[in-house]
C-alpha positions, 0 to 999 in steps of 0.5 A: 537552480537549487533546492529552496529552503522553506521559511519555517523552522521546522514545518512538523505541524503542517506535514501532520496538518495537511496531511497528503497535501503537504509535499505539492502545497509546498512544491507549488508554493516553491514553485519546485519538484523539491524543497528543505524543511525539518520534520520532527527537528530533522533536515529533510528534502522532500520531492515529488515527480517522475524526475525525482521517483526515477532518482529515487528508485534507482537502487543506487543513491538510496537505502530504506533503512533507518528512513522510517519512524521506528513504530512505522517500520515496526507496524508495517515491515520490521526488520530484516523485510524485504523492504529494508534490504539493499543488494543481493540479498535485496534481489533474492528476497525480492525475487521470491516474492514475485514468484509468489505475487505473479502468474497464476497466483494473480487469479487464484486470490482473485476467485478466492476473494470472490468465492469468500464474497458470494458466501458472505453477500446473504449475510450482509443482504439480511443486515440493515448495513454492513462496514464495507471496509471492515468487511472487505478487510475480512474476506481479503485475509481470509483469502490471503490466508487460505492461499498461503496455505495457513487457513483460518476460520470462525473466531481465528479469522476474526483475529488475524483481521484485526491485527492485519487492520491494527498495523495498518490503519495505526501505521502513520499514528502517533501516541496512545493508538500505537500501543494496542497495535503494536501488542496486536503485531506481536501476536501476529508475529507468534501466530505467525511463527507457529506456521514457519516452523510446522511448515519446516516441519511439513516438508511441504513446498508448494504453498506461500507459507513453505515457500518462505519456510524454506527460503535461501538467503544469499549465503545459503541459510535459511531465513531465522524462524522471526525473519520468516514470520515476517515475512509471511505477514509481509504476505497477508497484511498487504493483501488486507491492505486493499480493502482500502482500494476497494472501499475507494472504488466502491466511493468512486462508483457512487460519487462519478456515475458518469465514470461508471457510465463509462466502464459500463460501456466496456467493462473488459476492456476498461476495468484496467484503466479505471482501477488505475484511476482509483490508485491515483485519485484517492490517497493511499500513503503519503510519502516514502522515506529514503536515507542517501547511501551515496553522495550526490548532486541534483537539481544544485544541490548536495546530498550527503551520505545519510540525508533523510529524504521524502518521495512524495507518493500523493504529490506524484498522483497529483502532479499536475506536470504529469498528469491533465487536471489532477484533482479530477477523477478521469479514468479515460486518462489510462485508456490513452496511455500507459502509466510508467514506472514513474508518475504512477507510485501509489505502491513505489516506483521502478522496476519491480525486481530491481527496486523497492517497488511493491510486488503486490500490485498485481495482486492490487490490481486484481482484486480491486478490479474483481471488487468492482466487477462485483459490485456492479452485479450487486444491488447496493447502496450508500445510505446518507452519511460522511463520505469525507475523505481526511487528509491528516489521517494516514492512512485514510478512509472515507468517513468511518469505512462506508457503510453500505445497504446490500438487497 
């Protein structure tokens, strides 16, 4: 059966309309797992399921570079990350790290989150509320600073949380918002370069941030001082990024007491399972572009060298084929079964050091758990307020980020 080729000329306002509803509207309406459209004047297919994800993320047929909007590209990755790479040098960037995102890494940010929470919670028990998100952002990268081994504090803190938020929460935007994020990256980015070259300089080989100073691209050099700085953004920004989750966890705990009821029975036990449900349920980033680097054919259709094509990530969480009553939060789903490296993509799919599958999960996974964990210890609440969760905003946040009463 081939691709089904949608009505409309070109289907812009409606991907920017329903936001992380567009792909499995579309595949619904289709009745398909993948359809051709034009986003911004451009042919495209988009896709979603377990089928697609495992196509996708083969490593074979698909190249991510030029398959994102050069603002998104530049606020998230930029070039020569790892993210954008393909081969050998895909596979050794890659591996470095994952021997940084594993292992005893995992629990080291972990404690240090936690240690950063207990010191700021009589702070935000004397304050009538606190911005749970804003304030999640800012233990994380503090965390994550500390742990790569370029630690802030007082006013330096305060910047490098707003540029890690600045290029995350402007990465789906378009217009006037990208520009003061976009000057907030750069002096990341020389925030950052400062850190590569005393690292060099050091000589010093245990933390992150020497780790990346001191990497071998396959041909035997050393990442470019610009390269580097990139990457150990690509270390710190992300780490930022989970404050997302863990304001999503905290939404879930107040909206499904009964879930909560549910992980109070055996929280060790099934803390895994109900952080896998917030990554599923709640939506992160909507879909994933991919340029075909081999022609091919699926599902009756050719894909030529260079077709632009859409992983619907959302659409895949929320794949009914996949997954028992999609749209309702059940972490019990994940106490019955294990996600495979297809049908759960909040961060990709495949296999980690193969493909282009985020390495942070772990770390994802750890700190959005220990979140939880904290939160069920703490006397806190939701005071009335906007708890909509918007579609046509990416990345998403309920209300403005909740705001939250500690005592």
């Amino acid at each position: 059966m081939a691709i089904p080729r949608l009505a409309a000329f070109d289907s812009t306002p409606a991907f920017f309309g329903e936001g992380y509803d567009f792909v499995g509207n579309r595949c619904r309406q289709t009745r398909s797992d993948a359809f051709r459209t034009r986003i911004m004047l451009r042919d495209v297919v988009c896709m979603k399921g377990a089928e697609a994800a495992e196509r996708f993320y083969d490593g074979e047929h698909f190249t991510r570079s030029g398959a994102m909007p050069p603002t998104t590209l530049r606020l998230l990755q930029d070039k020569g990350s790892v993210q954008g790479l393909d081969g050998a040098h895909h596979r050794v960037r890659k591996t470095m790290f994952l021997s940084l995102l594993t292992g005893p890494a995992v629990e080291d940010i972990a404690e240090r989150f936690e240690a950063a929470w207990n010191d700021a919670l009589p702070g935000w028990c004397a304050r009538p509320s606190v911005n749970l998100h804003k304030e999640m952002q800012r233990l994380l990268c503090k965390a994550a600073c500390d742990w790569a081994g370029v630690p802030v504090r007082g006013r330096e803190l305060e910047r490098r949380t707003e540029e890690m938020a600045a290029m995350i929460g402007a990465a789906g935007a378009v217009g006037p918002r990208l520009v003061p994020a976009l000057l907030l990256r750069r002096r990341a980015e020389r925030w950052a370069r400062r850190a590569i070259l005393a690292a060099r300089e050091a000589h010093e080989s245990s933390t992150p941030v020497s780790v990346i100073a001191h990497h071998r691209q396959p041909d035997g050099s050393l990442l470019s001082p610009e390269a580097a700085a990139v990457e150990l953004l690509n270390l710190v920004r992300p780490t930022v990024a989970i404050a997302r989750f863990i304001t999503f966890a905290a939404l879930a705990l107040h909206r499904h007491p009964e879930a909560a009821e549910w992980l109070a029975e055996d929280p060790d036990a099934r803390l895994p399972a109900f952080v896998d449900e917030v990554r599923r349920f709640y939506p992160f980033f909507p879909v994933i572009g991919g340029r075909v680097r081999k022609a091919f054919r699926w599902h009756g259709h050719v894909f030529a060298q260079g077709d632009w094509v859409l992983l619907g990530l959302h659409a895949t969480n929320h794949d009914p084929s996949l997954w028992e009553d999609p749209d309702s939060f059940r972490p019990q789903r994940f106490a019955a079964r294990d996600p495979s490296p297809f049908d759960l993509v909040p961060q990709g799919a495949g296999d980690h050091r193969k493909d282009h599958r985020c390495p942070g999960e772990w770390f994802t996974n750890a700190l959005t758990g220990r979140a939880v964990m904290l939160l069920r210890d703490a006397l806190w609440g939701l005071p009335r307020q906007d708890l909509t969760v918007p579609h046509d905003r990416f990345p998403t946040l309920p209300g403005k980020g909740l705001e939250t009463v500690f005592a």
